[in-house]
C-alpha positions in Angstrom: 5.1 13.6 8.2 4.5 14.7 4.8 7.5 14.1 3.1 7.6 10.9 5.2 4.8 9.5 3.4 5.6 11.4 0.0 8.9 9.0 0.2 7.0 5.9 1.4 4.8 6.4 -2.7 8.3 6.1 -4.3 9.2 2.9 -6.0 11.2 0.5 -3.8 13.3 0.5 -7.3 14.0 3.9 -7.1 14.5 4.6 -3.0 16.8 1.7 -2.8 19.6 3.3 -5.5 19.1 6.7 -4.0 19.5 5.6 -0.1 22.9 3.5 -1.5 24.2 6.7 -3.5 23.0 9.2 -0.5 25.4 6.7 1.8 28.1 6.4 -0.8 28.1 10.1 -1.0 28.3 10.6 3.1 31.0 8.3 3.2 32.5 10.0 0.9 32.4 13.3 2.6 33.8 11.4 5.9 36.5 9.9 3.8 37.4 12.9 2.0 37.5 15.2 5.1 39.9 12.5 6.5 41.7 12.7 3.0 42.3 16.2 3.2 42.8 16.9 6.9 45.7 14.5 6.7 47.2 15.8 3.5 47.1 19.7 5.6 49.0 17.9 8.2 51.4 16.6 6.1 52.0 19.6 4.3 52.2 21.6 6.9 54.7 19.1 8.7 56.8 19.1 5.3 57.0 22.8 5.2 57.5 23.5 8.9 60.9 20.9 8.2 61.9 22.8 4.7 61.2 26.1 6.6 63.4 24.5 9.4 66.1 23.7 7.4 66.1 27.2 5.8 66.1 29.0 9.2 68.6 27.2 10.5 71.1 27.8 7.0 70.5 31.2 7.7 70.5 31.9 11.6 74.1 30.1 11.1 75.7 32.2 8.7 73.8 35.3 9.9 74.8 35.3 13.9 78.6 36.8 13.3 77.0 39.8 10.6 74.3 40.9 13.1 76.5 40.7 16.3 78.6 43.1 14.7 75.5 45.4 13.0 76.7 44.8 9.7 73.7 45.7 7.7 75.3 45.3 4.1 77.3 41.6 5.0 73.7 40.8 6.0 71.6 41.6 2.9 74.4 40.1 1.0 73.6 37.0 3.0 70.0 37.3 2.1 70.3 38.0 -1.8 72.6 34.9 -1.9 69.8 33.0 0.0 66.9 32.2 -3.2 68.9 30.8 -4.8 70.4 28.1 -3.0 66.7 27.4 -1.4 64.7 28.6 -4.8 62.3 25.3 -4.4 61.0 27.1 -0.9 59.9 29.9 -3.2 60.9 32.2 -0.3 59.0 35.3 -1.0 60.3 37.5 1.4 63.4 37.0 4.3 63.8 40.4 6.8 66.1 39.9 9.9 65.7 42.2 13.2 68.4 43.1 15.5 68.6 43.4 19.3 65.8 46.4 19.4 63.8 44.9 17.2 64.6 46.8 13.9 65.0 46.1 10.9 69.0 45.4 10.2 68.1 44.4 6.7 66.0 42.7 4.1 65.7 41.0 0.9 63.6 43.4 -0.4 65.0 46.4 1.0 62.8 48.5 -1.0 60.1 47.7 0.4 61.4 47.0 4.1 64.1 50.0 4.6 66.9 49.0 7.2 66.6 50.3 11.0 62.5 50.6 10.1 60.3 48.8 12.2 58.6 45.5 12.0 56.4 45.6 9.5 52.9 44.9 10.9 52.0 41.6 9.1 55.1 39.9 11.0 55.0 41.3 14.1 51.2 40.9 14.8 52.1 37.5 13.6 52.0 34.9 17.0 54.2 32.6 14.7 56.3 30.3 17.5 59.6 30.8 17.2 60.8 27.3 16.0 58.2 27.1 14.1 56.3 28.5 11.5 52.3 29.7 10.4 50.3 29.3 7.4 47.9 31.4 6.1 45.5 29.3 3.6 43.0 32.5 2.3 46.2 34.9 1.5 48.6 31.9 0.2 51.3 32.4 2.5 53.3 31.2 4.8 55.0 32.4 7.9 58.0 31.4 10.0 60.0 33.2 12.8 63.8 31.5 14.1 65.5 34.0 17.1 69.2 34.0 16.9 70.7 33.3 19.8 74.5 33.6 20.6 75.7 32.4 24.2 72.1 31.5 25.3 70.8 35.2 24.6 69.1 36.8 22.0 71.0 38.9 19.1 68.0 39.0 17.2 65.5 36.9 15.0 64.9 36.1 11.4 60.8 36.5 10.0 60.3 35.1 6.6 57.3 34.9 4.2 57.0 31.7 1.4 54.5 30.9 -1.7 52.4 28.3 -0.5 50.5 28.7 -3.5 51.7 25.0 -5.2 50.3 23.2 -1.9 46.7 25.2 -2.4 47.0 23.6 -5.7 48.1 20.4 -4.6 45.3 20.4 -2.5 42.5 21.6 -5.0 44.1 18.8 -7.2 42.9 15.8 -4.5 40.2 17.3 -3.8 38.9 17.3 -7.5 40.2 14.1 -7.7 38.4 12.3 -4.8 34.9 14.5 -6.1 35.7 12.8 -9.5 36.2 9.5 -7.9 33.8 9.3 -5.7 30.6 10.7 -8.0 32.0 7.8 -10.3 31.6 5.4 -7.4 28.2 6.8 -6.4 27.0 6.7 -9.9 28.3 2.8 -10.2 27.2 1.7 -6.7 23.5 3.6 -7.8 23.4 2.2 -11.1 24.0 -1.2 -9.8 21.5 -0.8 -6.8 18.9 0.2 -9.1 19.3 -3.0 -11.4 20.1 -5.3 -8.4 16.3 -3.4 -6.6 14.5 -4.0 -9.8 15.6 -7.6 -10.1 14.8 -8.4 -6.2 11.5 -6.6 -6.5 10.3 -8.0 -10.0 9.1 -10.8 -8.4 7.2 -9.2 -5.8 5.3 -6.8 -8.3 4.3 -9.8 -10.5 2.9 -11.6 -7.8 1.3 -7.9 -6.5 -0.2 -7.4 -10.1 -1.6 -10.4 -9.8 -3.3 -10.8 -6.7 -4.3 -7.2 -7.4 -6.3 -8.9 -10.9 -7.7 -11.3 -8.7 -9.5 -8.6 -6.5 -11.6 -7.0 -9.5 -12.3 -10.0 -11.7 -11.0 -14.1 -11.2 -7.3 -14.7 -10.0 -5.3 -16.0 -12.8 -2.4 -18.2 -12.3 1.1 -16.7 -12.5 2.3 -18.5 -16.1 6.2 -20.3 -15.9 7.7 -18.1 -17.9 7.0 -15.3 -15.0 8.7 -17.7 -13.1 12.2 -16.8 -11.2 15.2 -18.0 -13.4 16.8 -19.9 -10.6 14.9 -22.2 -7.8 14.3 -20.1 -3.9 11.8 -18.4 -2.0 10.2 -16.2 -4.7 9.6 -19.5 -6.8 8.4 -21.3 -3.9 5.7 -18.3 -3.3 4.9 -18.3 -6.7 3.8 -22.2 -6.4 1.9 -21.2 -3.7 -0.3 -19.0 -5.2 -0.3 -20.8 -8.2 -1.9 -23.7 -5.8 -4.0 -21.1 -3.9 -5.5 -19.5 -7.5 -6.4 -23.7 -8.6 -8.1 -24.4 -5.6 -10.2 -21.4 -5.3 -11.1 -22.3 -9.0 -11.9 -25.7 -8.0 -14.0 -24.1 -5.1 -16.1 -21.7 -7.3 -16.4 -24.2 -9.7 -17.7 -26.8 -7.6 -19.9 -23.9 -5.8 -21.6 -23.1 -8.8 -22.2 -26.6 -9.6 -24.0 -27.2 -6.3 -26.0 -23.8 -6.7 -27.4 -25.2 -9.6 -28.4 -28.4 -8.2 -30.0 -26.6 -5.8 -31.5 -24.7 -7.5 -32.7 -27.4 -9.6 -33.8 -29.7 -6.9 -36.0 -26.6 -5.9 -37.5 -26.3 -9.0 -38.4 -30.1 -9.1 -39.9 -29.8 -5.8 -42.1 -27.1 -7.3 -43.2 -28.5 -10.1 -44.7 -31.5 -9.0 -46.5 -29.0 -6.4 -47.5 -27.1 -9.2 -48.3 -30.1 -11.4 -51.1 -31.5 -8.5 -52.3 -27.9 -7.9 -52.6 -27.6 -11.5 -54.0 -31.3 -12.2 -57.1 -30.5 -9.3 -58.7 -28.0 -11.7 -57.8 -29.6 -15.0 -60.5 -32.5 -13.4 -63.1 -29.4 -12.7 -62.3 -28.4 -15.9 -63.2 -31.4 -18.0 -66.4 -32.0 -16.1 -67.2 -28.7 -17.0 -66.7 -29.0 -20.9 -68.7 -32.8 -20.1 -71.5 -30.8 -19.1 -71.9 -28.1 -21.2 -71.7 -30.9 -24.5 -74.7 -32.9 -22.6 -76.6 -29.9 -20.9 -75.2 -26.6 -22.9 -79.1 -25.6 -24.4 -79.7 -24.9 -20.7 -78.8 -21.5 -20.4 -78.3 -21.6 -16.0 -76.2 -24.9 -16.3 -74.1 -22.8 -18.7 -73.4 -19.7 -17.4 -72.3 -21.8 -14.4 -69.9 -23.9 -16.2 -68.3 -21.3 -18.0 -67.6 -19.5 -14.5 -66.0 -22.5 -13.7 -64.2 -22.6 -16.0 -62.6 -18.9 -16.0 -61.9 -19.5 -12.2 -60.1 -22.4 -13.1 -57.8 -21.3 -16.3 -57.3 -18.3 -14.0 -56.0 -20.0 -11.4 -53.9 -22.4 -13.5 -52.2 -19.0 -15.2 -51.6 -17.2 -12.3 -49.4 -20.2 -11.1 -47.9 -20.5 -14.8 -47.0 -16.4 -14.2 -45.5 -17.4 -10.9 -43.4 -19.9 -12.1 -41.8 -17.7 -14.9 -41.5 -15.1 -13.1 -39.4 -16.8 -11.0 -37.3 -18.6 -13.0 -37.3 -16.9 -16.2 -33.3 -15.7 -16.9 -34.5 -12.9 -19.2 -35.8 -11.0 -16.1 -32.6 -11.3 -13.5 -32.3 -7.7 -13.1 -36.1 -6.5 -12.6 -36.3 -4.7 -9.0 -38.6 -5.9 -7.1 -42.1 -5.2 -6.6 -44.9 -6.0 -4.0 -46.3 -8.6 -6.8 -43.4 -10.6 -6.5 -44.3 -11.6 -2.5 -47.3 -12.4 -3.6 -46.3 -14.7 -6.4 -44.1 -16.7 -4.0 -47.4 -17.6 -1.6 -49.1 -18.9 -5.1 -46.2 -20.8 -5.2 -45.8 -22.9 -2.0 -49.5 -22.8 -1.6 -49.5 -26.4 -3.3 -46.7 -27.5 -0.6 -48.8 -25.8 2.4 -52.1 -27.7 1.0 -49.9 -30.9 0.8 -48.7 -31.0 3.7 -51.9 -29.7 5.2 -50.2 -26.9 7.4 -51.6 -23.6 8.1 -50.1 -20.6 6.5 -50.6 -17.0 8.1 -49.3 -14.5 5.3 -49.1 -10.8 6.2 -48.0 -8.5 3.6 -46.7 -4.6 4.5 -49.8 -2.5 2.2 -47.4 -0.5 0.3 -43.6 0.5 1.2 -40.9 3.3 -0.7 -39.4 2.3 -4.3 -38.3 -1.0 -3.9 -36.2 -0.4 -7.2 -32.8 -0.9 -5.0 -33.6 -4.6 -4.3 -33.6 -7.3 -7.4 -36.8 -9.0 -7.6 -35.9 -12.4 -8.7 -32.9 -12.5 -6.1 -35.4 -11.7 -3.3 -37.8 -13.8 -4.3 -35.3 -16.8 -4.6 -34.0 -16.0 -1.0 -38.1 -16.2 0.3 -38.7 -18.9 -1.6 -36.2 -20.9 -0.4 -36.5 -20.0 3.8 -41.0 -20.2 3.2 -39.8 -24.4 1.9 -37.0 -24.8 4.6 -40.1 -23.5 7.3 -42.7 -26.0 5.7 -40.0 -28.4 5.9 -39.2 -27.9 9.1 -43.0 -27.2 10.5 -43.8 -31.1 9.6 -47.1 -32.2 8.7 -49.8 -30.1 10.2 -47.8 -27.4 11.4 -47.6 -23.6 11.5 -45.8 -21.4 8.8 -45.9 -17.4 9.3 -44.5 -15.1 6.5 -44.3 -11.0 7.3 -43.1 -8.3 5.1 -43.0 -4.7 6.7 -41.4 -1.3 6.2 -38.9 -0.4 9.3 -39.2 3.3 8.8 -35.7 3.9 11.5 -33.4 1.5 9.0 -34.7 2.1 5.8 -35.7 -1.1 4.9 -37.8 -3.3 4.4 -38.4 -6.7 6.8 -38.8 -10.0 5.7 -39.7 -12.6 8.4 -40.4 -16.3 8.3 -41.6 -18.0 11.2 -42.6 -21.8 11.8 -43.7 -24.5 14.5 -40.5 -26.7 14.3 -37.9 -27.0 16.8 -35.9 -24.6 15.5 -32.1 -24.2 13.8 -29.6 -25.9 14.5 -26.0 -23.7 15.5 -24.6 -24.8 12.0 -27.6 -23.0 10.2 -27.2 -20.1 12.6 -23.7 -19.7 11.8 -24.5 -19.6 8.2 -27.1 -16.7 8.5 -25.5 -14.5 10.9 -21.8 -15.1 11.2 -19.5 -12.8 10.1 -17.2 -14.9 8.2 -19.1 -18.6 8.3 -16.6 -22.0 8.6 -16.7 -24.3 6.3 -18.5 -26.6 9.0 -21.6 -24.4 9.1 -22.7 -25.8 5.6 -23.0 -29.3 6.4 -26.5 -30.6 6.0 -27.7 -27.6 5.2 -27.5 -27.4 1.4 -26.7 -24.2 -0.6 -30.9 -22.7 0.2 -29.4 -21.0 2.9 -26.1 -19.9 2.1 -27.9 -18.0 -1.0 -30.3 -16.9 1.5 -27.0 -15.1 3.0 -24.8 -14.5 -0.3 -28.6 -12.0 -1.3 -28.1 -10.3 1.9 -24.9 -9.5 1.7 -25.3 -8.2 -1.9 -28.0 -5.8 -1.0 -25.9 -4.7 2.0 -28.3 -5.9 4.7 -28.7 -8.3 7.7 -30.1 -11.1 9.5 -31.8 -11.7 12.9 -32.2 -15.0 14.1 -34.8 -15.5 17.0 -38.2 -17.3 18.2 -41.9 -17.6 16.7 -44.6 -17.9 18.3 -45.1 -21.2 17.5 -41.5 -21.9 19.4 -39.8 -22.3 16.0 -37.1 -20.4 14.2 -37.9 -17.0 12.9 -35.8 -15.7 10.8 -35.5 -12.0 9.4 -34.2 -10.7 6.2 -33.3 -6.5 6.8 -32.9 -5.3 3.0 -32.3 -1.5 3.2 -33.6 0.5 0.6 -31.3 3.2 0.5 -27.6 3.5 0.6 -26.2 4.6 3.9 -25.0 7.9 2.5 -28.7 8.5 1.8 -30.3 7.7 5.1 -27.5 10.0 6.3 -28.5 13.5 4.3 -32.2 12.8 4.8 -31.3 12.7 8.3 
């Protein structure tokens, strides 16, 4: 299994030349054990007919000499024999009579007349119209009885060189190593380039997509392009259309973020600009008075408490506001302050629409310094407006924030008296991969509602208030799973 997957990490450029030369070289060794097993058959076959030939030269001129015992006619026969038959590089010719002796030999030296058989031809099953070779000791064997009037008179057992067939042999078989390593080699060489040029394409487009999942996909530029017109170039248009229109997408996402966000901030500034313009009236009655009555010290103490309750009130809203919206401070975490800050800022839209607003804030919670403030209070800000909204004139709106002590995180809820969400919204909060159809007529407030989630790798509950509305819940953990896990 290991080297399985070991091979699976190779290049496709690299396996595909070595599985063509691996098969070039097996059908090689098929072809050249086919090669060779023939050329043994046909050299054998060749010598068996030259050994024939010489047999039967000899076994003719040979019969009369033995049927009369004549051992010196016969090794005259013999020493006359190499060189009429020198090409069959005899190397050694004995001939046997009736009892099986020796009547003479062509080395008589070696093999004396009326000895016996020596042992490396008589041990020797060679068929007796036929012969036997011996590849490892270069030597070949072949026995012919001589018969006169249908009996045996005795045989003839000769030895030949078969040493320039072993080298005829080592010859093809150097030859078809030669060959076919060349052929491997070529047929490799040329899988390799033909591999690299089928998978170019594919590891262009696999760069590419593989640039789009850390940063923005780029289009794939022309001259990347596929010289000739076909599937590759037809997938490279594709994604070339797929990279515009998720361009186009963002693009027009961030545009309508903005607006959004925009809209939201006009909403709360002309809450902010009546809460602001109520005291600014208290305010200037209060200068009036102290020009037309300051010697009285009573009437001025009072008016100046006035008027630090009033310039307080119209700063803490001013703090709110920038707080909020001020780009310098995107990455502050967040802080119990900033839940505060976001009921000074729809109090103006609560008072306006004369609803009731029950606010009930968790006391103290763990570090908070996981969650970004200005994100979280966006995401609040946006859900406490869609419940006023929704709540109508004279209606209820509940905010919560509490610490779940099992998950790790802390629990944002916003309730209201309206009749609710529709399935559209639903599926925007707590879908796990929302349609397009879930954002219509629902504006962006929601979908960043969900986008904040997500980013602090949390989740959303969707149920009932009190008041028979929606109530929504933001679960922000405030620890990384790995965490939760070791303090566990």
């Amino acid at each position: 299994m290991k080297l399985i997957a070991y091979c699976r990490r190779i290049p496709l450029t690299f396996r595909v030349p070595a599985l063509v030369a691996a098969l070039m070289l097996f059908i090689s060794a098929i072809i050249s054990e086919r090669v060779l097993s023939r050329l043994y058959e046909t050299q054998k076959q060749h010598m068996a007919a030259v050994v024939g030939t010489y047999l039967d030269g000899l076994s003719t001129a040979l019969i009369p000499p033995v049927l009369r015992g004549d051992i010196w006619e016969t090794f005259d026969i013999l020493d006359r024999t190499p060189s009429t038959y020198g090409a069959l590089s005899p190397l050694e010719t004995i001939v046997t009579g009736r009892d099986g002796r020796v009547l003479a030999s062509s080395h008589p030296k070696s093999v004396a007349p009326l000895a016996e058989l020596p042992a490396e031809y008589a041990d020797r099953a060679t068929p007796s119209d036929g012969m036997q070779i011996d590849w490892d000791k270069r030597t070949g064997f072949g026995r012919r009885d001589l018969l006169y009037q249908g009996s045996s008179v005795g045989a003839i057992h000769a030895s030949f060189d078969i040493s320039h067939l072993i080298a005829e042999r080592r010859e093809v078989l150097n030859t078809l190593l030669a060959t076919n390593a060349a052929l491997a080699i070529a047929f490799a060489t040329v899988g390799y380039l033909l591999a690299r040029r089928m998978v170019q394409p594919v590891k262009t487009l696999a760069d590419h997509m593989r640039s789009g999942a850390s940063a923005a996909p780029r289009p794939i530029a022309l001259e990347e392009f596929p010289r000739r017109e076909g599937e590759f170039a037809e997938l490279f248009h594709g994604f070339n259309a797929l990279v515009e229109a998720e361009q186009e997408r963002s693009a027009l996402t961030m545009k309508l973020a903005e607006e959004e966000k925009l809209a939201s901030l006009g909403r709360l500034t002309s809450s902010m600009a009546h809460e602001i313009n109520n005291p600014l009236g208290g305010l200037f009655n209060c200068i009036d008075t102290l020009k037309r009555h300051g010697a009285d010290e009573s009437v001025r103490e009072t008016s100046l408490s006035l008027l630090e309750r009033g310039l307080t009130g119209i700063r803490d809203v001013v703090r709110a506001a920038l707080a909020t919206y001020r780009a310098d401070r995107v990455g502050r975490p967040l802080t119990l302050q900033d839940l505060d800050d976001v009921r000074l800022l729809v109090g103006p839209e609560i008072a306006r629409r004369q609803q009731s607003l029950t606010w009930d804030r968790c006391p103290e919670a763990p570090s908070l310094a996981k969650l970004s403030g200005v994100a979280v209070r966006q995401a609040l800000l946006n859900l406490v407006l869609n419940a006023s909204a929704a709540a109508g004139d004279g209606g209820k709106v509940s905010v919560q924030s509490r610490y779940d002590f099992e998950s790790c995180a802390l629990v944002l809820a916003v309730g209201d008296s309206g009749p609710g969400l529709s399935s559209h919204a639903i599926e925007m909060l707590v879908a796990a991969d929302p349609g397009p159809a879930s954002r219509l007529g629902n504006g962006l407030g929601l979908w960043m509602v969900r986008k904040m989630v997500d980013e602090a790798g949390g989740w959303i509950r969707v149920g009932k208030s009190e008041g028979a509305g929606a109530l929504v819940e933001l679960h922000l953990p405030l620890k990384d799973a790995l965490e939760v896990n070791h303090a566990a």
